[in-house]
N, C-alpha and C positions, 0 to 999 in steps of 0.2 A: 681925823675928826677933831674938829676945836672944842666942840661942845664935853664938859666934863658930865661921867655917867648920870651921877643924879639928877641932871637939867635933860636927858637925855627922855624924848617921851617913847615908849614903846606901842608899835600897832600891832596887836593880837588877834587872832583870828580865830574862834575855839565857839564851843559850848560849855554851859551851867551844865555840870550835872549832879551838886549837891551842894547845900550851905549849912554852915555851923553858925550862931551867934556865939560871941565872944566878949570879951572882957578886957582890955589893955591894964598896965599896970598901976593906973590913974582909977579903973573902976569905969574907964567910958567902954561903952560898945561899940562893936565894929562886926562886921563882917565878913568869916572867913567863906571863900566859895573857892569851889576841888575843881577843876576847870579839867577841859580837853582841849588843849592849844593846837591848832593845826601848822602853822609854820613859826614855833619855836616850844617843841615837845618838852623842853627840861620845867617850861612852867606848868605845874599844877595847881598852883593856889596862887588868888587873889584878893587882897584887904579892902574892903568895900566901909570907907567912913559914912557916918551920918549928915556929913556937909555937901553929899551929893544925896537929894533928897526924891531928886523923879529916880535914881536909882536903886537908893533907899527902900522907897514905898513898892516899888515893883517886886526888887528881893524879898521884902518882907513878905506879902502875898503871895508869894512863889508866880510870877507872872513872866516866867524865862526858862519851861521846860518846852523844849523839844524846839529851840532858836538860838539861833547863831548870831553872835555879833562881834562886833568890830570894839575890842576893849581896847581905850586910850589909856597905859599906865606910865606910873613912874617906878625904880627900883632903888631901892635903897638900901644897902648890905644885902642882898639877897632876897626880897622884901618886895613882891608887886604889889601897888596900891594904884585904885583904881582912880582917873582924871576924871574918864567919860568914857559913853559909849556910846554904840550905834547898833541899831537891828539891821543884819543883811537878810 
């Protein structure tokens, strides 16, 4: 693979099934969500910033129990942070 890890975007296949709001060490929020990955188990959690803002607004309303999607991440030292997503 030429691509070096952090460029590297991961497709996830899982559900929501709880979120934390959070706090970085700036004081901005972010979004920790406890995930069930179906074909890559080791991930449980994913960093959901406020510069994705249709993902944003839905997490915030709880508008992703009981749906499945297609989460576009990046990893960064161990660290998935979310690109994009998609409902299957």
């Amino acid at each position: 693979m030429n691509k070096k890890r952090s460029n590297y975007v991961y497709e996830l296949v899982g559900k929501i099934t709880a979120k934390q709001l959070k706090k970085d060490k700036l004081d901005n929020p972010f979004y920790k969500l406890i995930v069930n990955i179906e074909n890559k188990t080791e991930v449980d959690i994913i960093n959901v910033f406020p510069n994705l803002e249709k993902a944003w607004i839905n997490i915030a309303n709880s508008k992703f129990h009981g749906k499945k999607y297609l989460f576009f991440c990046k990893n960064y030292m161990g660290n998935y942070s979310l690109l994009d997503w998609q409902e299957l």
